[in-house]
PDB file of the backbone (N, CA, C, O) and the ligand in Angstrom, with CONECT records:
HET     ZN  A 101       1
ATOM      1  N   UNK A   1      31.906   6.846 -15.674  1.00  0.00           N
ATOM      2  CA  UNK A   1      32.331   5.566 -15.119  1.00  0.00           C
ATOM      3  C   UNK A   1      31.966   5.455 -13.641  1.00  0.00           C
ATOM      4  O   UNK A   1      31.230   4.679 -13.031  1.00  0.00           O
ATOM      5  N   UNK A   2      32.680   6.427 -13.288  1.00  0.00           N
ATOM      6  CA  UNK A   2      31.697   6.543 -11.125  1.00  0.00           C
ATOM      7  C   UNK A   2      30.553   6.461 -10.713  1.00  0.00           C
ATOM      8  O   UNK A   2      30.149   6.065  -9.620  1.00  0.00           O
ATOM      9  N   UNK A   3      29.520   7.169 -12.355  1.00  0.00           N
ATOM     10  CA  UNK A   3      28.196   6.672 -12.118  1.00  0.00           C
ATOM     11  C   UNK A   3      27.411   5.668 -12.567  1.00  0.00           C
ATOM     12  O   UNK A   3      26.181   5.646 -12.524  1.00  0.00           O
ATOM     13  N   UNK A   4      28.324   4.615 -13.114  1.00  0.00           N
ATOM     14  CA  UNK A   4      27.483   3.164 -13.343  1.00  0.00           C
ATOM     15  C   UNK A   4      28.109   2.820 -12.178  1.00  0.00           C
ATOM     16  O   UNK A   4      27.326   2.802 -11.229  1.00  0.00           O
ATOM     17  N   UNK A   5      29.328   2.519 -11.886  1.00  0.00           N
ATOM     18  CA  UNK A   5      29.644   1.959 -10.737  1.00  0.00           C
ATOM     19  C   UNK A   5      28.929   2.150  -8.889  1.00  0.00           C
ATOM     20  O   UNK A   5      29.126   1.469  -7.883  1.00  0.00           O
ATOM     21  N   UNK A   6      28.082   3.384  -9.128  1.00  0.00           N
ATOM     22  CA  UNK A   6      27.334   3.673  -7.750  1.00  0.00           C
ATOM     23  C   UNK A   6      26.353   2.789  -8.667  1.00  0.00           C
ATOM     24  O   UNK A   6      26.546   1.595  -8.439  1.00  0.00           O
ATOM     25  N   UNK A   7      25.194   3.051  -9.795  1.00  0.00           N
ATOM     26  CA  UNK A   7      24.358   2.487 -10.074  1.00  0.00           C
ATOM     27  C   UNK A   7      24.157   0.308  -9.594  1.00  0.00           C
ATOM     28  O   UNK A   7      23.274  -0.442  -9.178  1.00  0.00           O
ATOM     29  N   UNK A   8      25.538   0.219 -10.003  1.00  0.00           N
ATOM     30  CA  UNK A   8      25.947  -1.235  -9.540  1.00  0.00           C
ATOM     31  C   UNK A   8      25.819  -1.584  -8.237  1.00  0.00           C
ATOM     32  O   UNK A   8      25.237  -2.566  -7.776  1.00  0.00           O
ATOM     33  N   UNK A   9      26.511  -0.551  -7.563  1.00  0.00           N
ATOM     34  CA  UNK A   9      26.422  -1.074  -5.895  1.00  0.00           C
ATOM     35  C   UNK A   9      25.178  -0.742  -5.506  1.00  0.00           C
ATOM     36  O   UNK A   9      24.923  -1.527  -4.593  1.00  0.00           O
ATOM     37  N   UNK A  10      24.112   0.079  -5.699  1.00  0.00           N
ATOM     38  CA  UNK A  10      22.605   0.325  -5.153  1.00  0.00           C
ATOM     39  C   UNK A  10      21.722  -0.628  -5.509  1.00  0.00           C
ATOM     40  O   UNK A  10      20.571  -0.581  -5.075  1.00  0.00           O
ATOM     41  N   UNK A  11      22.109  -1.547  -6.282  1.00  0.00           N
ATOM     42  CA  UNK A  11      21.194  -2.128  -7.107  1.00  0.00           C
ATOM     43  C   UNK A  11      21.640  -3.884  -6.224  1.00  0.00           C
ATOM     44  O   UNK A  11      20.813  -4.721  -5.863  1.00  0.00           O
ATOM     45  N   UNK A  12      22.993  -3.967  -6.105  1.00  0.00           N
ATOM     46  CA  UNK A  12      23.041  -4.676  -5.122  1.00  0.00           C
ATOM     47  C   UNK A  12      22.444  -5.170  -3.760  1.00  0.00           C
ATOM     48  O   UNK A  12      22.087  -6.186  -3.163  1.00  0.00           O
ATOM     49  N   UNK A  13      22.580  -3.598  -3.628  1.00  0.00           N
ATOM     50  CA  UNK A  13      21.911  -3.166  -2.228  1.00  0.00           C
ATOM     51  C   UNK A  13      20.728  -3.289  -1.640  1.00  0.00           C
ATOM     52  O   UNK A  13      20.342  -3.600  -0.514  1.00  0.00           O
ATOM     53  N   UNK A  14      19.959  -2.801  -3.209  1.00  0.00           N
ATOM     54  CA  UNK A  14      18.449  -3.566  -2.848  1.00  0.00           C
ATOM     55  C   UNK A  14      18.250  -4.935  -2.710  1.00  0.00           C
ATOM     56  O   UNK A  14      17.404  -5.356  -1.923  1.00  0.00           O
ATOM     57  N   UNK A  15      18.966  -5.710  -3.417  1.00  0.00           N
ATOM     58  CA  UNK A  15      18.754  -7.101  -3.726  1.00  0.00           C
ATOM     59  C   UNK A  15      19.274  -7.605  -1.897  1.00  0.00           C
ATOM     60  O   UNK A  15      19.339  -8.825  -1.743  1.00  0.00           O
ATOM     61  N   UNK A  16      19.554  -6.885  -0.847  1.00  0.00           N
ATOM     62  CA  UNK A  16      20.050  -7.394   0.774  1.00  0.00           C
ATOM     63  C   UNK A  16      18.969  -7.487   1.132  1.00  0.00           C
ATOM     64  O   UNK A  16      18.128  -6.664   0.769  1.00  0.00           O
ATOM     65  N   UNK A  17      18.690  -8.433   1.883  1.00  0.00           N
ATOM     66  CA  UNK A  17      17.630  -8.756   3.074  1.00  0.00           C
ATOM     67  C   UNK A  17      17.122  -7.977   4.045  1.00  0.00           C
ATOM     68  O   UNK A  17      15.947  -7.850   4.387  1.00  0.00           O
ATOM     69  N   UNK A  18      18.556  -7.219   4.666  1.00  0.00           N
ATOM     70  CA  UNK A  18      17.504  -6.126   5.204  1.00  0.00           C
ATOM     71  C   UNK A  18      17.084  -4.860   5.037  1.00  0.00           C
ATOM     72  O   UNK A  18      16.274  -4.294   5.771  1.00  0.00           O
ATOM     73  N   UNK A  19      17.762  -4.266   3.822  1.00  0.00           N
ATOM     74  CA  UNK A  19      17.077  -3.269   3.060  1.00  0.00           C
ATOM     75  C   UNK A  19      15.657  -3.505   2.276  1.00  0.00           C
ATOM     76  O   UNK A  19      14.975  -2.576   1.843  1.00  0.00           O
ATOM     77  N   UNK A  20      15.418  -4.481   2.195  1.00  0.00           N
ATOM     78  CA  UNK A  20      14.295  -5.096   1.395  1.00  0.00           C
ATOM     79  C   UNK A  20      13.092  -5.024   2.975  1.00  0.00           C
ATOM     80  O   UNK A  20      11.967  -4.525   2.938  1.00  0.00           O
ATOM     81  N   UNK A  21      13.631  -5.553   4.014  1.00  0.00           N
ATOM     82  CA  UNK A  21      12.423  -5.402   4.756  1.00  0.00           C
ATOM     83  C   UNK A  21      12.106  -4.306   5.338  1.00  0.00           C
ATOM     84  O   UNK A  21      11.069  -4.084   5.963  1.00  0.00           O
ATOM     85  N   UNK A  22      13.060  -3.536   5.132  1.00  0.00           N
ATOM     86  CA  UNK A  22      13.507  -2.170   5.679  1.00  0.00           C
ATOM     87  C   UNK A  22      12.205  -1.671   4.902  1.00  0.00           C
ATOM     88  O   UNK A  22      11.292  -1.330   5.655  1.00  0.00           O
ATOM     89  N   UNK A  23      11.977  -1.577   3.674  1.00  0.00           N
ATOM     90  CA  UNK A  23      11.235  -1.058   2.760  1.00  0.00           C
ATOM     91  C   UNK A  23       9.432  -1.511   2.722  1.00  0.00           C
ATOM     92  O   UNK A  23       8.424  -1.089   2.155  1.00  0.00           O
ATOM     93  N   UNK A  24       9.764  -2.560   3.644  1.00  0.00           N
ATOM     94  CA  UNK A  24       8.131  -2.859   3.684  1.00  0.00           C
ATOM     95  C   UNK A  24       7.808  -2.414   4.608  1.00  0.00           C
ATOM     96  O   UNK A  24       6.594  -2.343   4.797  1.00  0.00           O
ATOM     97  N   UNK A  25       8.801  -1.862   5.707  1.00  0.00           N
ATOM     98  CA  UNK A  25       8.192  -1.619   6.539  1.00  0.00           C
ATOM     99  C   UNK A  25       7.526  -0.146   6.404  1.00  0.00           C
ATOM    100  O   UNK A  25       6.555   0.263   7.040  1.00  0.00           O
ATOM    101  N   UNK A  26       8.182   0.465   5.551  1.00  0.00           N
ATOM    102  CA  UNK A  26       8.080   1.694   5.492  1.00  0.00           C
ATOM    103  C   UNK A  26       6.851   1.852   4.405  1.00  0.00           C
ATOM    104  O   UNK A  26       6.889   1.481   3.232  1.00  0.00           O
ATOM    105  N   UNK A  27       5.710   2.516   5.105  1.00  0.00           N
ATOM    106  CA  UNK A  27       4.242   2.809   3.956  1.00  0.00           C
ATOM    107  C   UNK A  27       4.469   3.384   3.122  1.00  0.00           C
ATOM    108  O   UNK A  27       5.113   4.432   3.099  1.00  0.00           O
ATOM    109  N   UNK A  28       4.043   2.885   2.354  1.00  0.00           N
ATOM    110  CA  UNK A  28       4.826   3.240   0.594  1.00  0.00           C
ATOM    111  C   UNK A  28       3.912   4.719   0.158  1.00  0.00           C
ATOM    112  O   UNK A  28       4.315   5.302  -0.849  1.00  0.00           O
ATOM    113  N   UNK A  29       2.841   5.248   0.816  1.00  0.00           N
ATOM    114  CA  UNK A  29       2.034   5.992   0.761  1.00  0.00           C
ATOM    115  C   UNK A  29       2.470   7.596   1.155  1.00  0.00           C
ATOM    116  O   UNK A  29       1.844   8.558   0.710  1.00  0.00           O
ATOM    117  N   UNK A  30       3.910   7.754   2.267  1.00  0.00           N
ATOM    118  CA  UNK A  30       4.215   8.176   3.050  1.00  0.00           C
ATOM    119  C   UNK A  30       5.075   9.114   1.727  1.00  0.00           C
ATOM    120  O   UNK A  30       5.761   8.575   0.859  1.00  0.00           O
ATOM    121  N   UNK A  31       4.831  10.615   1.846  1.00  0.00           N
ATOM    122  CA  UNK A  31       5.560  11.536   1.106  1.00  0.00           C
ATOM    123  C   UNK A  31       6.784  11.817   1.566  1.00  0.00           C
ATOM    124  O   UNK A  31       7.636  11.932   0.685  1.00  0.00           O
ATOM    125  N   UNK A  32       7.095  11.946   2.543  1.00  0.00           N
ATOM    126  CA  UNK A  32       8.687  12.310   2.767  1.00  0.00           C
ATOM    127  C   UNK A  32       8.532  13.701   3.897  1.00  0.00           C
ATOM    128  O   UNK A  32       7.344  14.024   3.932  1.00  0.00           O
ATOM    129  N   UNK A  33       9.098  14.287   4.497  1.00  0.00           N
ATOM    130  CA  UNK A  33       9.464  16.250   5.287  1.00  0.00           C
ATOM    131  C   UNK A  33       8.983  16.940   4.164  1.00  0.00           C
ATOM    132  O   UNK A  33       7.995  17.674   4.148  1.00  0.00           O
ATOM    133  N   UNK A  34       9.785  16.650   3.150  1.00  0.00           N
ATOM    134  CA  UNK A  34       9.647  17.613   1.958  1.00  0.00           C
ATOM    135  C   UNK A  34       8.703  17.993   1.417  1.00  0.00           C
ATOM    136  O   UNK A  34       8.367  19.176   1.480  1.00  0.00           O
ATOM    137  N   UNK A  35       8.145  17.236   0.857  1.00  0.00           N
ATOM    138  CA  UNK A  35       6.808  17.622   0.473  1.00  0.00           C
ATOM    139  C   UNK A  35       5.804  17.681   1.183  1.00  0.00           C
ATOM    140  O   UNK A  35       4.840  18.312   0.749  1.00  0.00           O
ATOM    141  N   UNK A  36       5.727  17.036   2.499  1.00  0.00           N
ATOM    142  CA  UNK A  36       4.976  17.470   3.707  1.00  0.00           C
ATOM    143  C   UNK A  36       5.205  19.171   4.071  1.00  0.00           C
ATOM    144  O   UNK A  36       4.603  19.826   4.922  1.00  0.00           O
ATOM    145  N   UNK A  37       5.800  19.425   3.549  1.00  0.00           N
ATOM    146  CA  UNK A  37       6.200  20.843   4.131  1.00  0.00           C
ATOM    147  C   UNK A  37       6.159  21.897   2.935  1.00  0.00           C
ATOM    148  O   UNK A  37       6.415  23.091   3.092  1.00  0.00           O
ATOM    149  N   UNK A  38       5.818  21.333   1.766  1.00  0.00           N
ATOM    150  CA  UNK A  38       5.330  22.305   0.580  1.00  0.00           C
ATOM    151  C   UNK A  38       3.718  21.989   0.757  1.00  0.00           C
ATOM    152  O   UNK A  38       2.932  22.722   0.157  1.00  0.00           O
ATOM    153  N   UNK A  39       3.211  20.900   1.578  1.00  0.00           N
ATOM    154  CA  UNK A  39       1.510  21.317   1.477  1.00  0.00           C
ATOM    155  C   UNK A  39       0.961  21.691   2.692  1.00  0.00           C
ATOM    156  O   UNK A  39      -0.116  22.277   2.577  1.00  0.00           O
ATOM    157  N   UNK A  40       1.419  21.513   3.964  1.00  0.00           N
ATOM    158  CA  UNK A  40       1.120  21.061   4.890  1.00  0.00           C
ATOM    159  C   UNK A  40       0.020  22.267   5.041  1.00  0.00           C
ATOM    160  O   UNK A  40      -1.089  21.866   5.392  1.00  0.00           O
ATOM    161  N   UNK A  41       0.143  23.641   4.840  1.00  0.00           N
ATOM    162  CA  UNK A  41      -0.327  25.168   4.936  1.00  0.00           C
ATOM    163  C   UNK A  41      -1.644  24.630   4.120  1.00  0.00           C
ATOM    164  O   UNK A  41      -2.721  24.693   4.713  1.00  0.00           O
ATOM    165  N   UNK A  42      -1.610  24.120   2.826  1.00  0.00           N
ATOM    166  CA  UNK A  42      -3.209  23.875   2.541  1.00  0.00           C
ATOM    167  C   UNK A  42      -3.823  23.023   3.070  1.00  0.00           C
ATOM    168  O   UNK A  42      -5.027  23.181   3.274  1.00  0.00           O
ATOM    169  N   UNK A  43      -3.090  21.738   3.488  1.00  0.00           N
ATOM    170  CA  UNK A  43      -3.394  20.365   4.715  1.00  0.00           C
ATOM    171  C   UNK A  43      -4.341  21.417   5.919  1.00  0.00           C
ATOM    172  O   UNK A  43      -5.558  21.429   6.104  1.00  0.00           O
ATOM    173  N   UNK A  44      -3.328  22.185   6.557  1.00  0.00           N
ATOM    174  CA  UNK A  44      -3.958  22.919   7.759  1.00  0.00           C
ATOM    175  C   UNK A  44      -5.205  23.230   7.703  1.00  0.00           C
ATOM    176  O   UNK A  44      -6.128  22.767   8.373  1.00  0.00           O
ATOM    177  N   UNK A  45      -5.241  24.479   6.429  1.00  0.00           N
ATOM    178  CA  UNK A  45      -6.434  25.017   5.978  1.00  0.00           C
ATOM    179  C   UNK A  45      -7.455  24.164   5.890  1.00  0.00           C
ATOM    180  O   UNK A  45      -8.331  24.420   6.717  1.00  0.00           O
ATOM    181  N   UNK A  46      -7.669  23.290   5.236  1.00  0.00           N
ATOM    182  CA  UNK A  46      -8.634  22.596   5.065  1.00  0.00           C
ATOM    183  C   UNK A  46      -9.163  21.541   6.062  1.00  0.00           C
ATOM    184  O   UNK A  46     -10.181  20.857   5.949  1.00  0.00           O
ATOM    185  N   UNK A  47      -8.125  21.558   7.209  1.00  0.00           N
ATOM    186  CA  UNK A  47      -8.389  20.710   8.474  1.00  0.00           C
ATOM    187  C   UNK A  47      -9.513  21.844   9.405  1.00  0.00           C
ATOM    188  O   UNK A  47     -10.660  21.662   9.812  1.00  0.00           O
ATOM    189  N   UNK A  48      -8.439  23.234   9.518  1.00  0.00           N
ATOM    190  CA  UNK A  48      -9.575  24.500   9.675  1.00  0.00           C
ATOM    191  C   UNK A  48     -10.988  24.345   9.501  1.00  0.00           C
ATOM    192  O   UNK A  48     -11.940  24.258  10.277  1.00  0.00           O
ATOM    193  N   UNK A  49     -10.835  24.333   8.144  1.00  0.00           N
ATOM    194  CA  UNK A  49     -12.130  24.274   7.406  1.00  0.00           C
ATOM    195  C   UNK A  49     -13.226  23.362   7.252  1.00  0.00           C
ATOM    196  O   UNK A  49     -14.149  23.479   6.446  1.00  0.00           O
ATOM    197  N   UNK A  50     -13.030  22.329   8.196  1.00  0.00           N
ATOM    198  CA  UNK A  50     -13.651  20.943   8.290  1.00  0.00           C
ATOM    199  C   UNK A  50     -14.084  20.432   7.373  1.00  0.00           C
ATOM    200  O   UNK A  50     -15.234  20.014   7.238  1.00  0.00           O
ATOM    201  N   UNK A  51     -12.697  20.378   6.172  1.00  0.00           N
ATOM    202  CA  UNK A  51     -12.514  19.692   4.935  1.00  0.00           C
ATOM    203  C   UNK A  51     -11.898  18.032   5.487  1.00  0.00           C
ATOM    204  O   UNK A  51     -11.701  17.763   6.672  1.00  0.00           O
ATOM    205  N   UNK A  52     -11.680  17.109   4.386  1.00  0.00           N
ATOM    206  CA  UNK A  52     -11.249  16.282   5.061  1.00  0.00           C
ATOM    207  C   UNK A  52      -9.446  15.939   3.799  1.00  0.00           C
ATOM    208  O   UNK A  52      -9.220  15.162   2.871  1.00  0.00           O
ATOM    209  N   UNK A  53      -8.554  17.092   4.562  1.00  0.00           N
ATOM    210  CA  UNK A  53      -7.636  16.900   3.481  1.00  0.00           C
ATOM    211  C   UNK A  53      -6.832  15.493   3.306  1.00  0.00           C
ATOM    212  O   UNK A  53      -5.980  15.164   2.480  1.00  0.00           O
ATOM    213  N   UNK A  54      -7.449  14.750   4.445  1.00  0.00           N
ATOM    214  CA  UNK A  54      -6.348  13.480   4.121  1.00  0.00           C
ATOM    215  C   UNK A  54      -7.120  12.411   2.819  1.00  0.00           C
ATOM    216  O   UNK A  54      -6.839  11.283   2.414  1.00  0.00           O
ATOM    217  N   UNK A  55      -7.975  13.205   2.523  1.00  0.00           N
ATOM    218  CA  UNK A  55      -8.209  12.362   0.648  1.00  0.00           C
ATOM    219  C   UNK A  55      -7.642  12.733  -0.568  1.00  0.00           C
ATOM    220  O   UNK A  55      -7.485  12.189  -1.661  1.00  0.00           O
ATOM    221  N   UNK A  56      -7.319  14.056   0.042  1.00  0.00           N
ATOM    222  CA  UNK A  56      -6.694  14.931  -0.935  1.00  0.00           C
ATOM    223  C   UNK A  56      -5.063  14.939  -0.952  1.00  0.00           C
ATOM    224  O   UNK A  56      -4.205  15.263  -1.774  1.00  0.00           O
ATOM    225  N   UNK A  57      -5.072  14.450   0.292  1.00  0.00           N
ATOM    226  CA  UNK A  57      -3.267  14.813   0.591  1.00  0.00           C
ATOM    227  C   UNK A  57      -3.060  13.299   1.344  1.00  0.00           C
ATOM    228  O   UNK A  57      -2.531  13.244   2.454  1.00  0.00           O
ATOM    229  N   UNK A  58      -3.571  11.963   0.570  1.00  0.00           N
ATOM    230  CA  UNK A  58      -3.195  10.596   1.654  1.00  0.00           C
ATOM    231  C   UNK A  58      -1.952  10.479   2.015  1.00  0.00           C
ATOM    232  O   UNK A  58      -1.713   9.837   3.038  1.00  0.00           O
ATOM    233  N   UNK A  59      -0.666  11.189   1.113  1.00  0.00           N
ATOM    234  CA  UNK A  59       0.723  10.763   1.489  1.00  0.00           C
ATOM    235  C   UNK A  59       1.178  11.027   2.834  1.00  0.00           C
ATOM    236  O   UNK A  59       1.777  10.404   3.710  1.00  0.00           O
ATOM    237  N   UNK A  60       0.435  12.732   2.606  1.00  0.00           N
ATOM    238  CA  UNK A  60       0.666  13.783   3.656  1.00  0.00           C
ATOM    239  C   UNK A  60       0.400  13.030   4.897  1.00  0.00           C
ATOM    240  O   UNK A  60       1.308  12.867   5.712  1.00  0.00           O
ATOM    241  N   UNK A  61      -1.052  12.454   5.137  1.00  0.00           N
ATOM    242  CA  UNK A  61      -1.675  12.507   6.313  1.00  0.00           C
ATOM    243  C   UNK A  61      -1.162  11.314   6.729  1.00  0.00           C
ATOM    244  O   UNK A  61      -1.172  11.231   7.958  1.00  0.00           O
ATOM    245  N   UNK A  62      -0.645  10.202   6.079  1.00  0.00           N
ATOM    246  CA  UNK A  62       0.262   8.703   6.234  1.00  0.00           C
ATOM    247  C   UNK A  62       1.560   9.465   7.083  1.00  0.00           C
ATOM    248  O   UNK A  62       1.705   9.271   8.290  1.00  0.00           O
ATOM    249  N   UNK A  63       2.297  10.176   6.450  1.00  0.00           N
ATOM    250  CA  UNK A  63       3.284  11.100   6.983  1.00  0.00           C
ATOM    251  C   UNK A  63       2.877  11.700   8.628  1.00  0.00           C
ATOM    252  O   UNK A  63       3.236  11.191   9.690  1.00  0.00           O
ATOM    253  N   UNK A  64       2.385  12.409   8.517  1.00  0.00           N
ATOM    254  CA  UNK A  64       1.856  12.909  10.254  1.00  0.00           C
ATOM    255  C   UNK A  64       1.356  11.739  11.034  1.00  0.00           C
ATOM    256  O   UNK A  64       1.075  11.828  12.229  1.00  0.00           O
ATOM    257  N   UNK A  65       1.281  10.962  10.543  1.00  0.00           N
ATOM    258  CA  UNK A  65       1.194   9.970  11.438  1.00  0.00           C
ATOM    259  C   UNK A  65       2.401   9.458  12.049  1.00  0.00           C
ATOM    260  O   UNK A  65       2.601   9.133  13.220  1.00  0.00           O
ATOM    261  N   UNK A  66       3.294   9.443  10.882  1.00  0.00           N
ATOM    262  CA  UNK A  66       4.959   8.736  11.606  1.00  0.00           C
ATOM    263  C   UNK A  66       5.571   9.743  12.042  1.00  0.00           C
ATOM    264  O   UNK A  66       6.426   9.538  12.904  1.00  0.00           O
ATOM    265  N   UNK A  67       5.381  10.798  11.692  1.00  0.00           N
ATOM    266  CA  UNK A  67       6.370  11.831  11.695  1.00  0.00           C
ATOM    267  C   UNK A  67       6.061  12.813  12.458  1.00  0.00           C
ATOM    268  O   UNK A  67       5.241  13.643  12.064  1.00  0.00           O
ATOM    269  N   UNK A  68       6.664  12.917  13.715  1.00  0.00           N
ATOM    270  CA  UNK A  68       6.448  13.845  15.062  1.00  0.00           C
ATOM    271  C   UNK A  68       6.589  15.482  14.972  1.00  0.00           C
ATOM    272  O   UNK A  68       5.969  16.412  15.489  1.00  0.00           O
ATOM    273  N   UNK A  69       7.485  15.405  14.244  1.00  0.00           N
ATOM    274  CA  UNK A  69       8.365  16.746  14.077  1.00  0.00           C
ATOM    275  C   UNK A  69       7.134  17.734  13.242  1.00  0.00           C
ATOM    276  O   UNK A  69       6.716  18.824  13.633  1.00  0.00           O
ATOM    277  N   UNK A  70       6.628  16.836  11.731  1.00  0.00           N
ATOM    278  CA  UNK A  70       5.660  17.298  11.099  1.00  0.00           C
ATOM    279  C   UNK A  70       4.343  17.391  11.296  1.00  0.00           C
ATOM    280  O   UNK A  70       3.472  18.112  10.809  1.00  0.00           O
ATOM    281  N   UNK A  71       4.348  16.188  12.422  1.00  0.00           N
ATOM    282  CA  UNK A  71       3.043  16.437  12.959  1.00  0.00           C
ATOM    283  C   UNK A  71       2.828  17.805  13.753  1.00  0.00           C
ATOM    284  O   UNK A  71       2.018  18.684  13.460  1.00  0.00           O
ATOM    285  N   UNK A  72       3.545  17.798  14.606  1.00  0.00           N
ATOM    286  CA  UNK A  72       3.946  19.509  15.769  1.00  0.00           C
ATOM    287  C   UNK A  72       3.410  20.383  14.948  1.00  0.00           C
ATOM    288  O   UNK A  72       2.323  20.954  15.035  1.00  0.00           O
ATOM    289  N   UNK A  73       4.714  20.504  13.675  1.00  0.00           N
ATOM    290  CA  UNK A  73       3.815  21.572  12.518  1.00  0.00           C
ATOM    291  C   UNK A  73       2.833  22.115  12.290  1.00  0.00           C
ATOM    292  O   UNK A  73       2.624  23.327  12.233  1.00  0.00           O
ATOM    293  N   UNK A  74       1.862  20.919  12.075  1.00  0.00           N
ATOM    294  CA  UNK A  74       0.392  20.542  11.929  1.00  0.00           C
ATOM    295  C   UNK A  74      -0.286  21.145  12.502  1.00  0.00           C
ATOM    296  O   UNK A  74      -1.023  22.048  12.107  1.00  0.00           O
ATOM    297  N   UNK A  75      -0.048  20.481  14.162  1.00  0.00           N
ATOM    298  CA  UNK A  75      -0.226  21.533  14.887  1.00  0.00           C
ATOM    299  C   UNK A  75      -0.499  22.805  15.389  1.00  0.00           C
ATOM    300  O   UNK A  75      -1.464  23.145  16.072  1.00  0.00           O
ATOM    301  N   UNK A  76       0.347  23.413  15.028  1.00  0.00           N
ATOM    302  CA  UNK A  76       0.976  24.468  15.498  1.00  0.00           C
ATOM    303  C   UNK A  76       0.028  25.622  14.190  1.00  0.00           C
ATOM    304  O   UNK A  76      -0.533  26.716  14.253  1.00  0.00           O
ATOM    305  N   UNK A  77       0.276  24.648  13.165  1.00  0.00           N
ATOM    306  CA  UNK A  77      -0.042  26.027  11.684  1.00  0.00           C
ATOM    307  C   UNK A  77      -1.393  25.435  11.838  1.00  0.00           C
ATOM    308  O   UNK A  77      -1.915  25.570  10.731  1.00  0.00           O
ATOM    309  N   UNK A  78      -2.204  24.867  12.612  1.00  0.00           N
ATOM    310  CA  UNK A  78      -3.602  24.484  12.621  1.00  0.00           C
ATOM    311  C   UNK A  78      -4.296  25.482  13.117  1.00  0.00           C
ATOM    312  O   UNK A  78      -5.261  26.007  12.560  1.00  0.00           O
ATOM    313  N   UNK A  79      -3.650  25.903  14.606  1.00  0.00           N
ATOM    314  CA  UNK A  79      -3.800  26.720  15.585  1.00  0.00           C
ATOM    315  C   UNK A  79      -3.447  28.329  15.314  1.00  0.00           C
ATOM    316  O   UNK A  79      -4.135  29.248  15.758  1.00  0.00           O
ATOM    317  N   UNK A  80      -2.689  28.435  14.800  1.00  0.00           N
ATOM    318  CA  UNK A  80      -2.358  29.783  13.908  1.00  0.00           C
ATOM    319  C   UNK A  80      -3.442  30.172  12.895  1.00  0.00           C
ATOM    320  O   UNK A  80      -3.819  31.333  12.742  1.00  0.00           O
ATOM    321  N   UNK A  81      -4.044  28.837  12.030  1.00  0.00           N
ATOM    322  CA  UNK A  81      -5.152  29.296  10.981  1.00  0.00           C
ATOM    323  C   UNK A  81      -6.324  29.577  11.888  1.00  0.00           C
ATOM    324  O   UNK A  81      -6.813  30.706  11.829  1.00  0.00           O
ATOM    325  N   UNK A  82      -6.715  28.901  12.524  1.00  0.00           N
ATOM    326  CA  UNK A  82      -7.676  28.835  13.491  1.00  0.00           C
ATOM    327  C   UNK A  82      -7.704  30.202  14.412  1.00  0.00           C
ATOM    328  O   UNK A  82      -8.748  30.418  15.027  1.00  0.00           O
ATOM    329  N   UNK A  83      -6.700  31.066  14.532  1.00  0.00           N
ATOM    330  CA  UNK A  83      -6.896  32.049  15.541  1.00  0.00           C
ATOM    331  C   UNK A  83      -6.791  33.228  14.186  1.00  0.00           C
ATOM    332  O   UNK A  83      -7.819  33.879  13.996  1.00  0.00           O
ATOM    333  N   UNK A  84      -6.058  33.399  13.622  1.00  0.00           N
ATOM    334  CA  UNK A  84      -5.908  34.223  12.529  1.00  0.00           C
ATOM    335  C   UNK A  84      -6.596  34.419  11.374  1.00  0.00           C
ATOM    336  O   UNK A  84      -6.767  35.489  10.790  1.00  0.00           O
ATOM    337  N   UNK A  85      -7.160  32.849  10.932  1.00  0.00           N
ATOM    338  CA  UNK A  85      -7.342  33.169   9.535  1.00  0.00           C
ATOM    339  C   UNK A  85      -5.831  32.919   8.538  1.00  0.00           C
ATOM    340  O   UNK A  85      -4.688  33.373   8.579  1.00  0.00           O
ATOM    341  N   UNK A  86      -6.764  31.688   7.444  1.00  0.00           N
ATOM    342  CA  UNK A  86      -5.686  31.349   6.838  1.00  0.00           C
ATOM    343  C   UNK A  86      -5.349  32.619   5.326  1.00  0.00           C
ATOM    344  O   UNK A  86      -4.247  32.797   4.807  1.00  0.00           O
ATOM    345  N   UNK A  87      -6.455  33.206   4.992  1.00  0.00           N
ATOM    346  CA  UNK A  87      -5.840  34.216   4.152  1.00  0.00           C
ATOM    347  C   UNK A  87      -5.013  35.161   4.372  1.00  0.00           C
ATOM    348  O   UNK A  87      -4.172  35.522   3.549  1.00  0.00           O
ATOM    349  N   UNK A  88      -5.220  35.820   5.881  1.00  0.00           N
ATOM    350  CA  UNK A  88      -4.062  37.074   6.472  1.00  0.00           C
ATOM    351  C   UNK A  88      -2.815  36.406   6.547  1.00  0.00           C
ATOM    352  O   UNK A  88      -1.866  36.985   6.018  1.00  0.00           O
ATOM    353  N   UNK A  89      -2.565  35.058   7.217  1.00  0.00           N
ATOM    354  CA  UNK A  89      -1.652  34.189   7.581  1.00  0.00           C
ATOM    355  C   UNK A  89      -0.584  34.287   6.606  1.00  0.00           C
ATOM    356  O   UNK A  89       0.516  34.801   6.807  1.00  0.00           O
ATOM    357  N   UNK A  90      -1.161  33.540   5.103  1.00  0.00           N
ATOM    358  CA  UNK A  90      -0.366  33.394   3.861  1.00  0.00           C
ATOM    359  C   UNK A  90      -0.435  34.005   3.057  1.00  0.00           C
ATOM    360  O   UNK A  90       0.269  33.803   2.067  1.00  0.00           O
TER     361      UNK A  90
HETATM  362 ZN    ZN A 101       8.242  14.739   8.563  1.00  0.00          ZN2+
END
């Protein structure tokens, strides 16, 4: 019963004005931390590798664009593959 009744109010919720624009604003392409952070290590690699992973990973690379924190990451494990080597690395 508690869980039709959340189902009811979310469904409401979408139907508000500014959750609805809320949602366009946001690129629908865009994976989330989470799964930015289960690929990002092959993202790196292949940035290394002067692959071009944002065909392979468009959510990902939509993501590092908004996302500062994951971008740093990026960063950071770019520069780590790049001095190390991504096979010793992982
Ligand atoms: Zn993020």
């Amino acid at each position: 019963m508690a869980i039709n009744q959340r189902t009811t109010i979310s469904r409401q919720d979408l139907g508000s004005r500014a959750l609805v624009d809320e949602f366009l604003r946001t690129p629908p392409q865009d994976v989330g931390c989470d799964l930015t952070m289960d690929a990002l290590h092959s993202y790196a690699e292949m940035t290394a590798a002067g692959e071009n992973p944002e065909e392979l990973f468009a959510g990902l690379a939509v993501h590092l664009q908004s996302c500062l924190a994951c971008a740093g990451d990026h960063e950071a494990l770019l520069r780590a593959v790049r001095e190390f080597g991504g096979d010793e690395l992982l």
